[in-house]
C-alpha positions in Angstrom: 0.0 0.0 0.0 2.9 2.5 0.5 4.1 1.9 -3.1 1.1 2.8 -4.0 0.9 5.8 -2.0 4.8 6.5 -3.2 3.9 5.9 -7.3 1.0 8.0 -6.8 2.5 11.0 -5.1 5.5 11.1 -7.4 4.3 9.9 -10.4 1.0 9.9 -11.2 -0.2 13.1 -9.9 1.7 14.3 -13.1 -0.9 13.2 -15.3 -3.7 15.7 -13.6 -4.3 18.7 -15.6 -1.9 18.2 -18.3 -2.7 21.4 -20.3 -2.0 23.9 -17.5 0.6 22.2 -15.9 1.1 22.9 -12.2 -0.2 26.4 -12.2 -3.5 24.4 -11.3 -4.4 23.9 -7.4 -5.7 20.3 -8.3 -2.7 18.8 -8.4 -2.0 19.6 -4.6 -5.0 18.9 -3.3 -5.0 15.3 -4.9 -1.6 14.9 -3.4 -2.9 16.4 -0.1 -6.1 14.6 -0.4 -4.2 11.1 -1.2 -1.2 11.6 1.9 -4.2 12.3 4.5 -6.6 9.2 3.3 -3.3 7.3 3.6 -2.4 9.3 7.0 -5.9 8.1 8.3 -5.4 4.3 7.0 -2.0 3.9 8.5 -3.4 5.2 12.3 -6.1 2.5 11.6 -4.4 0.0 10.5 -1.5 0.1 12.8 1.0 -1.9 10.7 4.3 -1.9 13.2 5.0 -4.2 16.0 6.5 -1.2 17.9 4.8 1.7 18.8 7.9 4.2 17.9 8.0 3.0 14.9 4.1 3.9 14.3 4.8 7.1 16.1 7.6 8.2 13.4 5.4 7.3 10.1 2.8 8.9 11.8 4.5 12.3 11.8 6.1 11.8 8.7 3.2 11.4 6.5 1.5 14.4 8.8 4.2 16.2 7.8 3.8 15.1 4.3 0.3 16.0 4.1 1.1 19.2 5.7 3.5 20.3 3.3 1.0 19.5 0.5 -1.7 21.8 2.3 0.6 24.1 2.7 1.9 24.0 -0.7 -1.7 25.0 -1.7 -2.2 27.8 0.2 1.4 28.9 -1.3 0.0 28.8 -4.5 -3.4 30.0 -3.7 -1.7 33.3 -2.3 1.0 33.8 -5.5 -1.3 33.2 -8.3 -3.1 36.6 -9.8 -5.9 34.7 -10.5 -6.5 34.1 -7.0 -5.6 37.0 -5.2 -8.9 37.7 -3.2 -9.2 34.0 -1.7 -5.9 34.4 -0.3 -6.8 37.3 1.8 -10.1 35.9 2.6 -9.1 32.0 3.5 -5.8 32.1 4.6 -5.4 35.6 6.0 -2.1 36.8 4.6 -1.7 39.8 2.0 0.6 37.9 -0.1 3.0 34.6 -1.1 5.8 35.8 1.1 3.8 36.2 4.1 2.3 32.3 3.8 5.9 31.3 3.0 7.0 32.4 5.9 4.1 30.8 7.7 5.1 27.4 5.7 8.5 28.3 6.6 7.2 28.4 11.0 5.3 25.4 11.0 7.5 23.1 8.9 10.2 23.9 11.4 8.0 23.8 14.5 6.5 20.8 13.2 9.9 19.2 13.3 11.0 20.3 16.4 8.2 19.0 18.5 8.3 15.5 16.5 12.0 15.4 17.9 10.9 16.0 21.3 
């Protein structure tokens, strides 16, 4: 199941919206959509004898997933096209402000999984 998972995210996603390439949101919300269905099944499943090893797949596809939502709200906030959402959804005037964001949580995300 995590070959799938791993063909899917790095391969197949590429065949989504072919004629506008990745300036499309759908492509990251597949892959977000794919890493927390798989996030979900893992927690259910519970597929390791040891619980630290659960514990560290766990948090990496979280932070998987949440680099993928992340990703999206990235793109949401430097595309033209989009410019009102991003102030209205996410809250930031513009891309540099939700990198920066991206930018926070990826590192405190990793900080308290090393904890």
């Amino acid at each position: 199941v995590d070959l799938l998972r791993k063909l899917f995210l790095a391969s197949l996603v590429l065949f989504i919206n072919i004629e506008h390439g990745s300036s499309k949101l759908l492509r990251l919300v597949v892959a977000s959509v794919v890493s927390a269905l798989f996030l979900a099944a893992l927690a259910l499943a519970r597929p390791f004898k040891q619980s630290d090893d659960l514990f560290l797949a766990c948090i990496a596809n979280l932070l998987l997933t949440c680099c993928f939502m992340l990703g999206t709200v990235v793109k949401l906030c430097e595309s033209a096209a989009y410019e009102d959402m991003c102030k209205t959804l996410v809250g930031f005037d513009s891309a540099r402000g939700a990198s920066a964001f991206v930018i926070a949580l990826t590192a405190a995300m990793l900080i308290i999984s090393l904890l």
